[in-house]
C-alpha positions as CSV (number, residue, x, y, z in Angstrom):
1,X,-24.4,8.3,3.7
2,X,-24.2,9.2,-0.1
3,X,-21.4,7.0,-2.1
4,X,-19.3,9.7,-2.8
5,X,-18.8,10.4,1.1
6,X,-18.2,6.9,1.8
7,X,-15.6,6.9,-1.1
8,X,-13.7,10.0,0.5
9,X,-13.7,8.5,3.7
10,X,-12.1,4.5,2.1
11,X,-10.1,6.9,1.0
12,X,-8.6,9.2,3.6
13,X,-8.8,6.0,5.6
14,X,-6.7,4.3,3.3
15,X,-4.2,7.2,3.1
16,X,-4.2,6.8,7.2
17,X,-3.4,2.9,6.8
18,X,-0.4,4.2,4.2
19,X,1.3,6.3,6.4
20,X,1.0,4.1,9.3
21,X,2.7,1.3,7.4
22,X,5.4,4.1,6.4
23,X,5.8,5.0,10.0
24,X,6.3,1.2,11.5
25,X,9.1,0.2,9.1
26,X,9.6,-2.1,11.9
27,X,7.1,-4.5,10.8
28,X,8.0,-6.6,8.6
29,X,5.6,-7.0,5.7
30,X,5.8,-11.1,6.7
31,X,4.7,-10.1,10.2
32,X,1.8,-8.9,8.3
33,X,0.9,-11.8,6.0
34,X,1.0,-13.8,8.9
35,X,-1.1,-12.3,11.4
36,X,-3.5,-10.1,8.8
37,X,-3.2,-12.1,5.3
38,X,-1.6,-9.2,3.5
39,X,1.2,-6.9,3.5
40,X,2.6,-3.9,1.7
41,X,3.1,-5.5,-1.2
42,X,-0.5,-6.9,-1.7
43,X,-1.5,-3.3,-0.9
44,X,1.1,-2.0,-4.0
45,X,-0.6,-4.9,-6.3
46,X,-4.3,-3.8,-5.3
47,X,-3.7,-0.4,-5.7
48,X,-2.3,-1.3,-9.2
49,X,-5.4,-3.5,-10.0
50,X,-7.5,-1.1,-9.0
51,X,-5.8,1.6,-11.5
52,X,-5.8,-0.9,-14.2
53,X,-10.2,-1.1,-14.0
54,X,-9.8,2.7,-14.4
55,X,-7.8,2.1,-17.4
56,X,-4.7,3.9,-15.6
57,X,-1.4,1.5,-16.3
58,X,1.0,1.6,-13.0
59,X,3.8,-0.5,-13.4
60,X,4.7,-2.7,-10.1
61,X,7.7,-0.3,-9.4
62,X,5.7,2.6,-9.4
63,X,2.7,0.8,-7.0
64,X,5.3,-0.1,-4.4
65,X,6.6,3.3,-4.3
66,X,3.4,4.8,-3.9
67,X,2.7,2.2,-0.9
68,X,6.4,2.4,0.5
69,X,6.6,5.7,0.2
70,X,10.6,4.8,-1.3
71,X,11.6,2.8,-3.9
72,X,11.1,-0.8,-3.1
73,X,14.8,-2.2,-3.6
74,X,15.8,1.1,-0.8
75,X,13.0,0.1,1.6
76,X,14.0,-3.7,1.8
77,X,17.5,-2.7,2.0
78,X,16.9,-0.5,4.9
79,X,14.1,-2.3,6.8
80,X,13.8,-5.7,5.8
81,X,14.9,-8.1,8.2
């Protein structure tokens, strides 16, 4: 497999995780620190990370949307338990 390939399929695999996680608002992102090691929010700060190698700034607001799929403060008002 050439690296570009495997690169499109992290991605779209990724993207799958993303909208899974935006799906099951019913688990709690401490549900998944506890039984996987990371949650949504580790997600949001890699995804930021990863920008910031690329030279892209994301500010933390803007990562969490992109992984939430909602502003942050409106997701843990609505879901978090």
């Amino acid at each position: 497999m050439d690296e570009n390939t495997k690169k499109e399929i992290q991605s779209a695999t990724l993207e799958r995780l993303m909208e899974h996680l935006k799906e099951r608002k019913d688990v709690q992102n401490i549900d998944l620190m506890n039984l996987a090691g990371f949650c949504r929010n580790c997600l949001s700060r890699w995804y930021r990370e990863e920008a910031e190698k690329k030279g892209i700034e994301i500010s933390d607001p803007d990562a969490r949307n992109h992984i939430y799929g909602m502003p942050y403060p409106e997701w843990k008002e609505k879901y978090q338990k």
